[in-house]
N, C-alpha and C positions, 0 to 999 in steps of 0.2 A: 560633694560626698553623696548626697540623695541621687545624682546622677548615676553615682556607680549603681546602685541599689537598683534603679529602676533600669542598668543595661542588663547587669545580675536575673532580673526579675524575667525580662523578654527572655535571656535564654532556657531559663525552668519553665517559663509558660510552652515555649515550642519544645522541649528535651518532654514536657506532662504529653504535649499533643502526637510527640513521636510514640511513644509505650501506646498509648489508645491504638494507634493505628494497629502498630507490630500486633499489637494485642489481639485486633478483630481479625489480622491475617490470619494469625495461628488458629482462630478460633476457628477459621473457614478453611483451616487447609487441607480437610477432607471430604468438601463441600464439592462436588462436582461442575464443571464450571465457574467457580468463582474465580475472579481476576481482584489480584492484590492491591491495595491502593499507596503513594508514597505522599507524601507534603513535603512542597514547592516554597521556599521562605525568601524573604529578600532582608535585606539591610539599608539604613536606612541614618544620615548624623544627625546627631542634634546639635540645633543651634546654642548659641552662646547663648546667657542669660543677658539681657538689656541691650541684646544686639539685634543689628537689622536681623529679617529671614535668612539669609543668604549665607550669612555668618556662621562655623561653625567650631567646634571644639575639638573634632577628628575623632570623636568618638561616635560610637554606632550602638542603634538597638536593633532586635530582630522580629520581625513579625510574620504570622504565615500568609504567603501569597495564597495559595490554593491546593487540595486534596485533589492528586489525580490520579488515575488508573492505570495499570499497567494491563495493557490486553497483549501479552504475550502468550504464545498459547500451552496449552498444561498438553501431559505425554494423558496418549490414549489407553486407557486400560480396559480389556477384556472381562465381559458378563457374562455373554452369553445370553443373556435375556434379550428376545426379540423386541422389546420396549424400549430399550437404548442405542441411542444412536448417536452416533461424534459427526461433526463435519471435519471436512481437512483441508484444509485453507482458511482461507477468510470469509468472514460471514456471519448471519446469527439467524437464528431459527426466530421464526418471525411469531409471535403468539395476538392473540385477542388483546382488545385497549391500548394497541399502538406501542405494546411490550415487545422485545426482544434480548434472548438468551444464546449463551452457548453450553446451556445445563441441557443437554440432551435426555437426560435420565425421569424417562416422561413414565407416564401410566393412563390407565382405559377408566374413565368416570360412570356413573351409575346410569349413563343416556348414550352413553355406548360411543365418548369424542376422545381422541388422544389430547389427554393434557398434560401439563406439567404437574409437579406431586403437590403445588398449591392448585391446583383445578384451574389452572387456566389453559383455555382452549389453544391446541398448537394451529397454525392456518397452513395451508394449500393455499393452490395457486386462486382455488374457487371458493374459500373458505377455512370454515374447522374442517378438520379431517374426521369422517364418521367411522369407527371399525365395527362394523356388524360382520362377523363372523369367527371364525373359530382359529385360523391361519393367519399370522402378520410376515410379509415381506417387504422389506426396501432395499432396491437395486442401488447402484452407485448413484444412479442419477439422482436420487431422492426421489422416484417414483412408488408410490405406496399399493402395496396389494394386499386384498383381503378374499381367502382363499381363492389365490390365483388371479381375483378380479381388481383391474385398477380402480383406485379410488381418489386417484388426485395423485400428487406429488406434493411435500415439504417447499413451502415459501425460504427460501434461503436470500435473506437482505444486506445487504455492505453498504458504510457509508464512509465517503471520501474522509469526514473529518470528525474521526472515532472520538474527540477529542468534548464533542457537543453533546454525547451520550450521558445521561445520567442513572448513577443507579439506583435501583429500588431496592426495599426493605428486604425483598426475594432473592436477590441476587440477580434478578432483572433488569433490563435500562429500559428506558425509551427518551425519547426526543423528541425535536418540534420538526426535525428534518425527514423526510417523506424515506430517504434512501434511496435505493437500486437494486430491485431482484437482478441476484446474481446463479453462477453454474456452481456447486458447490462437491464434489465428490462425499456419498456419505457413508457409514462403515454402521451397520447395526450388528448390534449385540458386543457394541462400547460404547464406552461417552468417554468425555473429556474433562479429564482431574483436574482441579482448582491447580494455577501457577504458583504456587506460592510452597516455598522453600523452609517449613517448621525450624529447622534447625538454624537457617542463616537470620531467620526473623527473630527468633527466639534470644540469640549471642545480641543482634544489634537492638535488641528491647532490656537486653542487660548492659549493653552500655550505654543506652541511655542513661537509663537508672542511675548507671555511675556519675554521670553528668550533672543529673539533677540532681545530684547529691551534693556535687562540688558545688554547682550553683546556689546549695539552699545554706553552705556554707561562708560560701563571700556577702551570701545577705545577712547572715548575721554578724559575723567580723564590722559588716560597715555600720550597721545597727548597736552593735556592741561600741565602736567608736564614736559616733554619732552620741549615745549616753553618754561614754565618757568626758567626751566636751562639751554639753553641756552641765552637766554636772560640774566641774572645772572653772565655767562659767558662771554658775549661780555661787561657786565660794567665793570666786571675785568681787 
C-alpha cells in the first residue's frame, strides 16, 4: 500500500516540476531569444520488499532525468532599430566571460561598447566592439560600420554538441567547450523572438495541473485506506 503512495508521489513530484517549467516558458515568451526548456524523465521498478535487488514487483516510479533546451529557432521580427540584429542559421553571438546568446536586441553602454541590455560586451573577431560614432551598419556578413568606417565584424560561434551549453540567469549559455567561429548571415534591425509557443505551453501547464490533481487524489485514497486499516487493526 505505501508503495502505491510513493509511485503516486513520483508522478506529482514531476507533473509539480512540469508547470515550473511551462511556467518559465510562458514567462519568457516575449523574451527575445530565449530557447524553451522541456524535462527528460525515466522510469524506473521497484524491488520486492525482502527480495534480492533484482527482484521486482512490475511496478514503477518516476524521476526526472534532466531539464533540456530546445534551441529551435524563433521567427524574426522587424525593429527597425539599427541595434538589433538576428543571425539566420546556426550560431550564437559570442559575448565577454565566455557568454553566448542568440538575443541579438543589443544596446551602446556609457564607454561607447555594443552590449547586450545586461552590459555585457558583444566580441569581434578582435574583441568588444567599440561604436564611436553617430551611424551603425552591419552587412550580411556581420561586418560592423561606424559611419562608413569598419570596425570589426560580430564573433558568430557553433558548437557541434549544443547539448553541453548551459544557460544563464540572462538567458545566456556558456560552456567549457572553446566552439568554432562560424559564417553566419546576419539581418539588422531584427532579432530573434524567444521559440516558445504561449498558447501550446500554457494548455499543456493546464494539464498538468490536472494530473497533479489526480495524483494528489490516489495519495489520499491510499492514505485514507492506509487509516482505515489500521484503525480496523487496533479494534482487533
Amino acid at each position: 500500500m505505501y508503495k502505491g503512495i510513493y509511485i503516486a508521489l513520483s508522478g506529482a513530484i514531476l507533473k509539480q516540476k512540469h508547470m515550473d517549467i511551462f511556467a518559465q516558458n510562458v514567462a519568457n515568451a516575449s523574451t527575445p531569444g530565449y530557447k524553451k526548456e522541456r524535462i527528460s524523465f525515466k522510469d524506473y521498478l521497484i524491488p520486492v520488499d525482502n527480495k534480492p535487488p533484482f527482484m521486482t514487483d512490475g511496478r514503477t516510479m518516476t524521476e526526472t532525468s534532466q531539464i533540456v533546451t530546445d534551441f529551435s529557432k524563433g521567427s524574426l521580427l522587424r525593429t527597425g532599430n539599427p541595434l538589433d540584429m538576428a543571425i539566420n542559421g546556426e550560431g550564437f553571438f559570442a559575448l565577454e566571460d565566455n557568454r553566448y546568446t542568440r538575443n541579438g536586441n543589443f544596446k551602446i553602454d556609457s564607454e561607447g561598447y555594443l552590449t547586450t541590455q545586461d552590459g555585457i560586451k558583444v566580441l569581434g573577431s578582435g574583441g568588444p566592439i567599440a561604436m564611436q560614432g553617430k551611424k551603425l551598419d552591419v552587412n550580411e556578413s556581420g561586418e560592423v560600420f561606424v559611419d562608413d568606417i569598419s570596425v570589426g565584424a560580430l564573433k558568430i560561434v557553433d558548437f557541434s554538441d549544443k547539448g553541453k551549453l548551459r544557460k544563464l540567469n540572462d538567458g545566456a549559455f556558456t560552456t567549457d567547450d572553446t566552439g568554432e567561429e562560424t559564417r553566419a548571415s546576419i539581418s539588422q534591425g531584427y532579432y530573434e523572438a524567444s521559440n516558445v509557443d504561449a498558447v501550446k505551453e500554457l494548455v499543456q501547464m493546464i494539464t498538468s495541473l490536472r494530473e497533479f490533481e489526480s495524483y494528489q487524489k490516489v495519495i489520499q485514497t491510499f492514505d485514507e485506506a492506509s487509516s482505515k486499516v489500521t484503525n480496523e487493526l487496533g479494534k482487533g
